[in-house]
N, C-alpha and C positions, 0 to 999 in steps of 0.2 A: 504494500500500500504506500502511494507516496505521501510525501512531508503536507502537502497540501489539503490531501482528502482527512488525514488526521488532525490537522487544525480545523478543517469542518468537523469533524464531530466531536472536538472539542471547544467547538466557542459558544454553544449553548452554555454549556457550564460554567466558561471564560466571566461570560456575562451575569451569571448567577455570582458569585466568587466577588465580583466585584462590587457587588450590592452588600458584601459580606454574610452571605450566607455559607453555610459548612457544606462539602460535598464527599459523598463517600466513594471510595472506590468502586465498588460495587454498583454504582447508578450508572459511574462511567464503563464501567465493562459490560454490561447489560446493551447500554449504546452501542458500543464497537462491536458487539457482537454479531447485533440485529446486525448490522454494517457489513460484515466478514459472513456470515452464516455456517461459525465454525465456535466451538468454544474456545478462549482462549485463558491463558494463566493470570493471575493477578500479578505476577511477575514481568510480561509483556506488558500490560498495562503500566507498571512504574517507568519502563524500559518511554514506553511512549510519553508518559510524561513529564521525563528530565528531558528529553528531545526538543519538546516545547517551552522546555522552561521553569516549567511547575516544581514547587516545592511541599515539602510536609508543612501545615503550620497548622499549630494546635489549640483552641481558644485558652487566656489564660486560665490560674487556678482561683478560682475566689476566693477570698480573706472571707474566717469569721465575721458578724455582724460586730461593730463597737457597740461598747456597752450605752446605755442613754446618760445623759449627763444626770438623770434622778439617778439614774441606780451608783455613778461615781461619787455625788455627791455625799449619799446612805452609805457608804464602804469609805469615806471619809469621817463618819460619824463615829465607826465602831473604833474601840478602846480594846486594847489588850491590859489585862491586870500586870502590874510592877512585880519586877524582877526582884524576888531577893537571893 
C-alpha cells in the first residue's frame, strides 16, 4: 500500500486527535483492515504509524482533589496534648 492511501485512512483520525480526542489502536486497525481485506497485526499498524509521524501520548495522571479551605482550616484547629 503506498504512503498516500495510508495517510487517507488515517486522516479521519488525524482530525479526530486534533480536537483532542483519544484514539485507540484498534479503531485504526479495524479501518485498514476494511481497507486491505486481510487481517492485519497491531504491530503493522505501529509500523504504519511512526511512518506518518504519530506518537504514543497518554492523557495525564490526575492529582487527588485538594482538601476545601473548611476542612484546612478545622485541621488547623486541632491540638495535640504537650509532651512530657
Amino acid at each position: 500500500m503506498s504512503v498516500e492511501r495510508e495517510a487517507d485512512i488515517l486522516a479521519p483520525f488525524k482530525a479526530r486527535t486534533e480536537k483532542g480526542e483519544l484514539i485507540e489502536i484498534s479503531e485504526i486497525a479495524k479501518a485498514y483492515q476494511s481497507v486491505v481485506d486481510h487481517p492485519v497485526s497491531r504491530g503493522q499498524i505501529y509500523c504504519v504509524l511512526h511512518r506518518h509521524g504519530w506518537r504514543k501520548a497518554m492523557p495525564r495522571s490526575k492529582l487527588p482533589k485538594e482538601a476545601s479551605e473548611d476542612e484546612i482550616a478545622a485541621s488547623k484547629k486541632l491540638t495535640l496534648p504537650p509532651r512530657r
